[in-house]
C-alpha positions, -999 to 999 in steps of 0.1 A, spaced: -123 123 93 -118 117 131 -138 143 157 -99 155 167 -90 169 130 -124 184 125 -122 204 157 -86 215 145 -99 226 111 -127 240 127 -104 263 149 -82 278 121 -113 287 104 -126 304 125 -89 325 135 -89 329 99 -125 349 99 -112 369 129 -81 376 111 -96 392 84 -124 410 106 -97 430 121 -78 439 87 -111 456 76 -115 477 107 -82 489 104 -82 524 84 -64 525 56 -45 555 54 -18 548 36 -38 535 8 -33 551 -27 -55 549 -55 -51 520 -85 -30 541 -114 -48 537 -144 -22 544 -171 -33 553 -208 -28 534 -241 -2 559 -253 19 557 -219 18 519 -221 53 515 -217 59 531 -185 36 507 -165 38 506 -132 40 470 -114 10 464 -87 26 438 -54 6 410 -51 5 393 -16 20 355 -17 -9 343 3 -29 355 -22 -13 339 -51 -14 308 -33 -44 306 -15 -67 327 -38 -85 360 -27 -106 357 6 -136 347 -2 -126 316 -24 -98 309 7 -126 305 30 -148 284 8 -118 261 -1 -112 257 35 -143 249 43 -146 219 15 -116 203 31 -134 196 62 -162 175 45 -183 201 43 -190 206 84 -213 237 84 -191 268 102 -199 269 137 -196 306 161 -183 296 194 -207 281 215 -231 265 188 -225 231 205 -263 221 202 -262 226 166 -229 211 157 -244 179 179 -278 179 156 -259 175 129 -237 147 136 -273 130 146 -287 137 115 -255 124 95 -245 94 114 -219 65 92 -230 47 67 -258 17 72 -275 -9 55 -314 2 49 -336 -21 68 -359 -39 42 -388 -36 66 -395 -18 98 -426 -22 119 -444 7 140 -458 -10 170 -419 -25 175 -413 7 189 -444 8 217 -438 -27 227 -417 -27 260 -406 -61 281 -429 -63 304 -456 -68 274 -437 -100 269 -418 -111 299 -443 -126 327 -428 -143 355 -441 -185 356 -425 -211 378 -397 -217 357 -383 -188 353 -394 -173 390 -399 -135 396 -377 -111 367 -364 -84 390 -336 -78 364 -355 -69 340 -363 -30 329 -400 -34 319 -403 1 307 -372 -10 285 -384 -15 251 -382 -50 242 -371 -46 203 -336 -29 221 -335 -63 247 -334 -82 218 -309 -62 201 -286 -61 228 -291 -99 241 -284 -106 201 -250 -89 200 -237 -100 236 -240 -135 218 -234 -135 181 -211 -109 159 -225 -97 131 -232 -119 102 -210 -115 67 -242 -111 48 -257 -80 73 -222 -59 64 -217 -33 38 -203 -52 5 -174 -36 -13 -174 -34 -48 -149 -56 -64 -134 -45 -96 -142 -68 -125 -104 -72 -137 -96 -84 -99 -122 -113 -104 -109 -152 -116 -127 -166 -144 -138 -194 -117 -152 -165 -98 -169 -154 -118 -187 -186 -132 -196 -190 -95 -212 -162 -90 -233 -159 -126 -244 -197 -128 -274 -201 -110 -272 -243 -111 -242 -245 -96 -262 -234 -63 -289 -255 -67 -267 -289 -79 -246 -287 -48 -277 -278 -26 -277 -316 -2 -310 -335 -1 -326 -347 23 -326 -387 29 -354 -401 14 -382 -416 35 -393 -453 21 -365 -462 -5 -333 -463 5 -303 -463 -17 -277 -488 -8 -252 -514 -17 -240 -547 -3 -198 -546 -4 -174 -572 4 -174 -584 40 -157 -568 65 -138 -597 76 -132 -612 41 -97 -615 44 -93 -640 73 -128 -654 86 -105 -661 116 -129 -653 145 -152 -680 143 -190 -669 159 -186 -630 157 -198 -620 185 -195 -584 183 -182 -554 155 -175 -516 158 -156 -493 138 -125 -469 149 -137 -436 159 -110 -417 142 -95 -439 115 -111 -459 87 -106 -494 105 -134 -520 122 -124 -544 152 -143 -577 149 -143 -602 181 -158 -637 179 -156 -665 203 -126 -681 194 -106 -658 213 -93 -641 183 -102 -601 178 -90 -584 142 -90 -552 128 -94 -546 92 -93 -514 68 -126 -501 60 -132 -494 20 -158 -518 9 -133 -537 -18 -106 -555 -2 -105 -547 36 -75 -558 45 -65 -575 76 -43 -548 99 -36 -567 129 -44 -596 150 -48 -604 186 -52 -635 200 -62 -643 238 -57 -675 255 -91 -695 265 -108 -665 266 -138 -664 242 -142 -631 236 -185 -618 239 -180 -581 240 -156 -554 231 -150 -517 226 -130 -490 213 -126 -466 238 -138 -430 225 -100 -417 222 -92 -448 197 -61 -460 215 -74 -487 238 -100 -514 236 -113 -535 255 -126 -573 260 -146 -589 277 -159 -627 286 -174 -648 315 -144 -652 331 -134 -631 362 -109 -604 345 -110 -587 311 -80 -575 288 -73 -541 279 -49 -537 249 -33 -505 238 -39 -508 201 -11 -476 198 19 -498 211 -1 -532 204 4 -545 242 -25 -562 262 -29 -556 302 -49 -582 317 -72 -564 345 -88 -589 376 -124 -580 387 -135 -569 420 -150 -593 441 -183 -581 438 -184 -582 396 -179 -625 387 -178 -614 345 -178 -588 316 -203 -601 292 -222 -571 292 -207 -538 293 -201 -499 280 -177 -477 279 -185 -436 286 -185 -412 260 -156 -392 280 -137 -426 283 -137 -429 321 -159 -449 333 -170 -486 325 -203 -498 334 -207 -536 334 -242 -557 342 -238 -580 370 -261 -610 388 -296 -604 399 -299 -568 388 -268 -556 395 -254 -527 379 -213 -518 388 -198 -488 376 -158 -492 368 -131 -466 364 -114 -473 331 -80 -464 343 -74 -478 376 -101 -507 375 -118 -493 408 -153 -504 415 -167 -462 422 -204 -476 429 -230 -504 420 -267 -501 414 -293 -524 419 -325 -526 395 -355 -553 395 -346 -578 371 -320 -595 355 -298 -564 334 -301 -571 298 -292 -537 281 -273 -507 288 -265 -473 274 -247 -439 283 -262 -404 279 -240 -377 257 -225 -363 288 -217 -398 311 -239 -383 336 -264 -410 337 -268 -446 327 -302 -461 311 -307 -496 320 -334 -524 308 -343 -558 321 -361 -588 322 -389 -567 342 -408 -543 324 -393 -513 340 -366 -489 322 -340 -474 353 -326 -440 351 -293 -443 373 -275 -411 379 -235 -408 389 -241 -375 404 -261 -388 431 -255 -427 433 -291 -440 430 -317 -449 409 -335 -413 397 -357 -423 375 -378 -455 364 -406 -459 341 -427 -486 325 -419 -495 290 -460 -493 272 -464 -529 262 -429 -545 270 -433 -580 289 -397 -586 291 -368 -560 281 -339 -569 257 -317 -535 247 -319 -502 252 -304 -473 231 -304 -432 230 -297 -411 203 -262 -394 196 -288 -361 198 -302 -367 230 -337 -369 216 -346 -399 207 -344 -431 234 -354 -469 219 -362 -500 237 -366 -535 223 -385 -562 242 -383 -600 234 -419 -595 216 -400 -580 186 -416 -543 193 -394 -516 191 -408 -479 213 -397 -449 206 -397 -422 230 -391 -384 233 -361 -384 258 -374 -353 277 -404 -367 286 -400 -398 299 -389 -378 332 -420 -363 334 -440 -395 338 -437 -431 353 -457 -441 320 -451 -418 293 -465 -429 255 -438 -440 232 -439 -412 196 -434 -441 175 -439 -478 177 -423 -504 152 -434 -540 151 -418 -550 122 -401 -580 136 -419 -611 152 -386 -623 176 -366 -605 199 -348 -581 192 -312 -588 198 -297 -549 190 -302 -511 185 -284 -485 170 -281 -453 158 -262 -436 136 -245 -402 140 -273 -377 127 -299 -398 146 -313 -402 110 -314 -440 111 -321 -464 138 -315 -501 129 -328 -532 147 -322 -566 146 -329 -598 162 -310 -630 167 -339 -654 166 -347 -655 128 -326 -649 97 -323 -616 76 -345 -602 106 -329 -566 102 -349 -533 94 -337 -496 90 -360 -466 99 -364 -434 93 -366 -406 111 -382 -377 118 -410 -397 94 -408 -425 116 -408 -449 86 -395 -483 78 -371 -486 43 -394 -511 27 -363 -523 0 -337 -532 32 -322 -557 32 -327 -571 -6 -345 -597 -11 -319 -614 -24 -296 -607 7 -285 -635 28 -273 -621 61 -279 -648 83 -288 -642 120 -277 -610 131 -265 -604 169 -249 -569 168 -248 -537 146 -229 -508 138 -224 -472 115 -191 -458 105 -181 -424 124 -201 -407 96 -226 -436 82 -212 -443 48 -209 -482 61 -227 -505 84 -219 -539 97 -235 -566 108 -220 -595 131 -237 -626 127 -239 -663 142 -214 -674 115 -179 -666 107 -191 -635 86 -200 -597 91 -216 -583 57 -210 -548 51 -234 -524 35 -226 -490 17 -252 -462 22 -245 -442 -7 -264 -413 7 -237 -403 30 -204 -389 13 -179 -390 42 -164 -426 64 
């Protein structure tokens, strides 16, 4: 019952007790005395008027308790009683959840028991300290989250209103625990070698690079004999889609741009093709004069920008769209690898010197550099789709791992992990989607391939088989969700692996 009718009912009550208050004061003159007729005068009875309102409402005192039921049974206030009628809606308040445990001293600790200004957060003038600090977190819980499903009231379902599937659900426990997912194991990993990706033509001669469609369950395979192909991804037949061919123009990199609608090529020639793989039509783009080829390049994660690695440590950064030179850097060292951070703010850069560069678009320059522990001579450089995790390779086969927060924090900060596995130089990194797996390669030496673990840190001691022939790897890549990864090789074939441990393309 809203406040509104309980005030209402509250009112007639109370004209109803004043009502009858001034029918008693009355005198009743006119009042005769109950005739009491005897047994032998039975027939001439005399009939007694009844009021309706009592014949519908009951006698007084049994009107007055009724009425009072029907509002919930709101003690009767006297005019003025506003104290007590505000104690009691204190006392009664709607209908919570019991808190399983409560703690005393949450009540006597206030914010400025907790908050203390430092130098990153400066002095905290908008903060009540005499506020206590279990109501701060309250409130700075709710301005951010609703709450949760499992925190409300449950309503009791009737049993007939259940499905037998329902209730199956909800009364067999293995059902929970069977579907529970399991973490990926550590040392053994559990895999399969498929058909190769490019089965169905072996038209591209040296592959020279593979990555899959973003969005669709397709692979785009270059090699150097100018021919690029994309194939259907499913590990039995992987059929041949479509076909493009470009004229003396040995294809050494290409890209899907994030949106999956364009890629793009490149070469040592002075102008690389776009192609719009919606409307299957190819735009060849000139270079600036600056930029003499496209061997080397990457495409943003928002799609706009293109950065490509140039002569003597040049670094130039290309609008996708418009082919507009926006800015080049200059690092020390010849530019051998070259990644994007999640939000295409900056570029991460390695070279022959032993220096990584931090380049930022924001501010056009170099704004951060640091030594790579151990590295005589850089070869790739990759960062985690979770912004945590940053690898370098150098050409003495070691692999460092490093916190990505921290290498701003030093010129020489200590790699977390460091995996010498391979004895040549490693040729690629990569990452797949949950930042799970990092796989290296190098071009110098057959089967030289590894897949680690992470957050263990640890190498899968069974990949590749032993059996395996995968020849001499030069570039890597996962599917959008890891359940396949590729491998382009110095010969005409990219073997593809299923990791059974993911479910999804």
């Amino acid at each position: 019952m809203s406040s509104d009718e309980y005030s209402d009912g509250v009112e007639d009550l109370k004209e109803l007790m004043a009502l009858y208050k001034q029918e008693e004061k009355k005198p009743d003159e006119n009042k005769k005395k109950p005739y009491v007729p005897k047994a032998s005068k039975a027939k001439n009875l005399n009939y007694v008027e009844v009021p309706m309102e009592k014949v519908i409402f009951g006698d007084r005192e049994r009107f007055l308790k009724n009425l009072a039921a029907s509002v919930k049974g709101r003690p009767v206030l006297d005019e003025g009683d506003e104290e007590n009628d505000q104690a009691f809606r204190d006392e009664n308040p709607g209908k919570k959840r019991k808190a399983a445990w409560s703690d005393s001293d949450d009540e006597d600790l206030q914010v400025g028991d907790v908050k203390k200004p430092t130098k990153h957060t400066g002095p905290l003038k908008h903060l009540r300290k005499d506020r206590s600090y279990k109501e701060y977190l309250t409130a700075r819980f709710q301005r951010t989250q609703n709450q949760p499903k499992w925190a409300e009231k449950r309503v009791k379902e009737d049993d007939d209103d259940l499905s037998s599937d329902e209730e199956l659900l909800r009364t067999v426990g293995f059902i929970d625990r069977k579907a529970r997912r399991m973490d990926l194991p550590e040392k053994i990993l559990n895999f399969k070698r498929v058909k190769d990706l490019n089965r169905a033509s072996y038209a591209e001669g040296l592959v020279s690079s593979v990555q899959f469609h973003p969005t669709s369950t397709a692979a785009l395979v270059a090699g150097e004999n100018s021919v690029a192909t994309i194939y259907t991804v499913d590990g039995q037949k992987n059929e041949k889609l479509h076909s493009m061919r470009f004229k003396k123009f040995p294809l050494i990199c290409a890209r899907i741009a994030p949106c999956g609608t364009k890629a793009y090529f490149g070469s040592t020639k002075k102008h690389y093709f776009a192609y719009d793989l919606l409307e299957a039509t190819e735009s060849k783009l000139v270079l600036p004069s600056d930029i003499n080829s496209m061997h080397r390049f990457e495409v943003s994660p928002c799609g706009k920008f293109i950065v490509t690695a140039g002569k003597y440590g040049a670094i130039h950064l290309l609008t996708a769209n418009t082919n507009e030179l926006l800015h080049s850097f200059k690092q020390e060292g010849e530019v051998r690898g070259l990644c994007w951070s999640g939000d295409s703010r900056r570029i991460l850069a390695c070279g022959s010197s032993t220096n990584v560069s931090v380049l930022s678009l924001r501010q056009n320059l170099i704004e951060h550099s640091f030594l790579d522990d151990g590295c005589i001579s850089g070869q790739c450089i990759q960062l985690a789709p979770n912004q945590r995790l940053l690898a370098t390779g150098s050409s003495e086969g070691v692999v460092n791992v490093y916190d990505y927060e921290t290498v701003f924090a030093s010129a020489m900060p200590q790699p977390e992990k460091r995996f010498m596995n391979l004895r040549t130089a490693i040729s690629d990194l990569q990452f797949n989607h949950s930042s799970e797996l990092l796989a290296m390669s190098s071009r110098d030496a057959p089967n030289a391939m590894k897949l680690a673990h992470f957050p263990s840190a640890t190498v899968f001691s069974n990949f590749p088989g032993q059996t395996d022939n995968v020849g001499f790897v030069t570039s890597m890549a996962f599917s959008p969700h890891s359940s396949f990864v590729a491998f382009a090789t110095k010969g005409k074939r990219v073997p593809l692996y299923s990791l059974k441990y993911y479910k999804n393309y």
